[in-house]
C-alpha positions as CSV (number, residue, x, y, z in Angstrom):
1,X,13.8,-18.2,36.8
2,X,15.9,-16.4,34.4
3,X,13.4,-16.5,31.6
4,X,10.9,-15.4,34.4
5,X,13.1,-12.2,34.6
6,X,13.9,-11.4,31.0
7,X,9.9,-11.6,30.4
8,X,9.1,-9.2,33.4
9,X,12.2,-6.7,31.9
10,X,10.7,-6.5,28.8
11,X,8.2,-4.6,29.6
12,X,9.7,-2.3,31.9
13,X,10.5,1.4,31.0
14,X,14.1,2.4,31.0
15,X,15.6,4.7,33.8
16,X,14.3,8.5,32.1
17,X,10.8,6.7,31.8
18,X,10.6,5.8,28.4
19,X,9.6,2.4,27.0
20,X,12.1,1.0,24.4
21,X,9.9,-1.9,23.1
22,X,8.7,-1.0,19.3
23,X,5.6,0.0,18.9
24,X,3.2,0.4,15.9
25,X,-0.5,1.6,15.8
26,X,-2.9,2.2,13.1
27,X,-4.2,5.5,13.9
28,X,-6.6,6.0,11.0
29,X,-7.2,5.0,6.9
30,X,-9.3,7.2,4.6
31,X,-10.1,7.7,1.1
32,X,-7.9,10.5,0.0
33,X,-9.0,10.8,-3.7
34,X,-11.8,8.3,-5.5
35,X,-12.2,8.8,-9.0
36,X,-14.7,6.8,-11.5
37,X,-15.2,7.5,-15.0
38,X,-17.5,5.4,-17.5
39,X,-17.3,7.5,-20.4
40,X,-18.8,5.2,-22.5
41,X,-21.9,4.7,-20.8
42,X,-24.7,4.1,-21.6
43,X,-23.1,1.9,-24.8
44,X,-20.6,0.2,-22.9
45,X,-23.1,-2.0,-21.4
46,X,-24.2,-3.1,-24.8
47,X,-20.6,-4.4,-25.9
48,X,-19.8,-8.1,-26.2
49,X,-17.2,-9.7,-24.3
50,X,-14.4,-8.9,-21.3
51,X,-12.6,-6.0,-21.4
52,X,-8.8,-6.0,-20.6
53,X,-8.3,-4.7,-16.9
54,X,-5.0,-3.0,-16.2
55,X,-3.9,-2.3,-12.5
56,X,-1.2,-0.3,-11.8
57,X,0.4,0.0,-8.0
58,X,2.3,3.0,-6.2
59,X,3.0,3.3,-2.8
60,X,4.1,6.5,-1.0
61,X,5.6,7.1,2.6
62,X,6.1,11.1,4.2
63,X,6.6,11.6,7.6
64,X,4.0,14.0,9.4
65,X,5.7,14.8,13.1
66,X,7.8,13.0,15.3
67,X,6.6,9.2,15.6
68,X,3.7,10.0,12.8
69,X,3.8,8.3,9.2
70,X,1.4,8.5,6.4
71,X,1.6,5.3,3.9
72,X,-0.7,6.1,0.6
73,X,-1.3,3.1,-1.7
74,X,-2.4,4.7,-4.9
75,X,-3.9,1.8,-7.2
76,X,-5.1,3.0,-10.5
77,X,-7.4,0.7,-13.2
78,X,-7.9,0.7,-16.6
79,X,-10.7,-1.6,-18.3
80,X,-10.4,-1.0,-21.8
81,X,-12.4,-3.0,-24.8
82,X,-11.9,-3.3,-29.0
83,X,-14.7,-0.7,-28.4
84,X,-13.1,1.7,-26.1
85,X,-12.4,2.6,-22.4
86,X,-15.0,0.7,-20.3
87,X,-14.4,2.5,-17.0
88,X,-11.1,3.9,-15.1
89,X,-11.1,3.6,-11.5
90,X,-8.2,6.0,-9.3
91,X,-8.0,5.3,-5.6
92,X,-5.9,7.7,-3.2
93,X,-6.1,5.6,-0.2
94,X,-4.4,6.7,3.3
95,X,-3.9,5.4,6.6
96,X,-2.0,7.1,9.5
97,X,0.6,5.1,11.4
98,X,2.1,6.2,14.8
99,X,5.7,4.5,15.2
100,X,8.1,4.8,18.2
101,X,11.3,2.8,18.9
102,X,11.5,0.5,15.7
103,X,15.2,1.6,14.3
104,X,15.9,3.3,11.5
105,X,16.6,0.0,9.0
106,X,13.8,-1.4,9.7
107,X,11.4,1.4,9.9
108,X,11.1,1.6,5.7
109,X,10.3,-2.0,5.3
110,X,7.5,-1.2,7.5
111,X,6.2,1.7,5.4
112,X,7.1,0.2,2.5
113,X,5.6,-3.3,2.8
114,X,3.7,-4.3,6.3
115,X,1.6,-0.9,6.4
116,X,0.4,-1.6,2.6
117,X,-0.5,-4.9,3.3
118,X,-2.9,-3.8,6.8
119,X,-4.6,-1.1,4.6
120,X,-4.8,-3.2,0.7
121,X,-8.0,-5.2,2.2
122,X,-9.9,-1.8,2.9
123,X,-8.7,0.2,-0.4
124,X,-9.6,-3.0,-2.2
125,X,-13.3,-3.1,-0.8
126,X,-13.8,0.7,-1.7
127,X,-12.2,0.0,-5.1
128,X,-14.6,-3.2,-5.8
129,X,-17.5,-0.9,-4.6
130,X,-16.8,2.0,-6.8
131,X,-16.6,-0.1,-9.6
132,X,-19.9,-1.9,-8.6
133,X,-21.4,0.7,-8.2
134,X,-20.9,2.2,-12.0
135,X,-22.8,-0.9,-12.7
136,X,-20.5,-3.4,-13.9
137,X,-19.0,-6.4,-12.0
138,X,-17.2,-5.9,-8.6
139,X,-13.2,-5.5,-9.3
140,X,-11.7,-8.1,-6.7
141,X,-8.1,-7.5,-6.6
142,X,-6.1,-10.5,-5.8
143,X,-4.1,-10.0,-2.7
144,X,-0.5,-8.8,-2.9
145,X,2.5,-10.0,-1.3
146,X,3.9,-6.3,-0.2
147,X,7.0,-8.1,1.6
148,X,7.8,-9.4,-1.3
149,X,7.5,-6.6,-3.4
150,X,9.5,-5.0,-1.6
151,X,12.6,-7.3,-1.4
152,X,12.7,-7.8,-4.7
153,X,12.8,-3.8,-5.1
154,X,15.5,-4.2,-2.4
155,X,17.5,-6.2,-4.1
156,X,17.2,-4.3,-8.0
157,X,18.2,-1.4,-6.1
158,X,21.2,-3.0,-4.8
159,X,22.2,-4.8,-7.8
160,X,22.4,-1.5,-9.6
161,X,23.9,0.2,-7.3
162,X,26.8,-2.1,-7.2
163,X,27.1,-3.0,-10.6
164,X,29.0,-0.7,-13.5
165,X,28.0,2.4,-14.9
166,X,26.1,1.9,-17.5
167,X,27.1,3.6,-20.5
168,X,31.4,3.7,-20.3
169,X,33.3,5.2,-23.4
């Protein structure tokens, strides 16, 4: 009967009317900037072999208003060959997260790791598209472990932050 209880109180609002059980909703994702250059073409399609593909990550949390978060994942490509660049790919991608009542400690690893992992699958399918569609082979990024990511930043941070100065005379 007690377990009844605590199940039905969850859900209840507190005395001024507001509910304090976290809540998290994607409000929107968008292409914010989607560039493609092949500025080798039309030879690059000529050249022999695999070209070296270089990916490179960034993620970026702001605060719009009260309760309103954008994440960006910016993820930018490189496919360079002996011959030159084969094609660069840039991809802005955005999604709009309302948050209310998750506290403040946890509230970056959500930004920071849970939101890029909801919106990679998306910026990944625009990415392999863009790259398909400069005619060359769709780019399907492996998934990322975000969570991870983001502990082991955690804990570099940490470790620097507690260990010596560098540099002491």
């Amino acid at each position: 009967m007690a377990e009844e209880e605590g199940i039905a109180n969850m859900g209840e609002t507190l005395a001024n009317g507001e509910d304090n059980l976290p809540q998290v909703a994607l409000i929107a994702q968008y292409v914010k900037d989607l560039s493609f250059e092949n500025p080798n073409a039309p030879a690059v399609y000529q050249w022999q072999g695999q070209p070296q593909i270089d990916v490179q990550f960034n993620i970026r949390a702001d605060t719009l208003g009260e309760d309103v978060h954008e994440v960006a994942l910016k993820i930018d490509v490189t496919a360079a060959a002996d011959q030159g660049v084969a094609f660069k790919a840039d991809l802005l991608f955005a999604g709009l997260f309302g948050i209310r009542n998750v506290p403040q400690d946890q509230l970056q690893g959500f930004l920071l790791a849970e939101a890029p992992r909801l919106l990679f699958p998306f910026a990944r399918r625009v990415l392999a598209d863009a790259v398909r569609d400069g005619n060359f082979p769709p780019l399907m990024l492996e998934p990322i472990d975000f969570g991870a990511l983001y502990l082991q930043q955690q804990a570099q941070a940490q470790a620097l932050g507690t260990g010596e100065p560098a540099g002491q005379a």
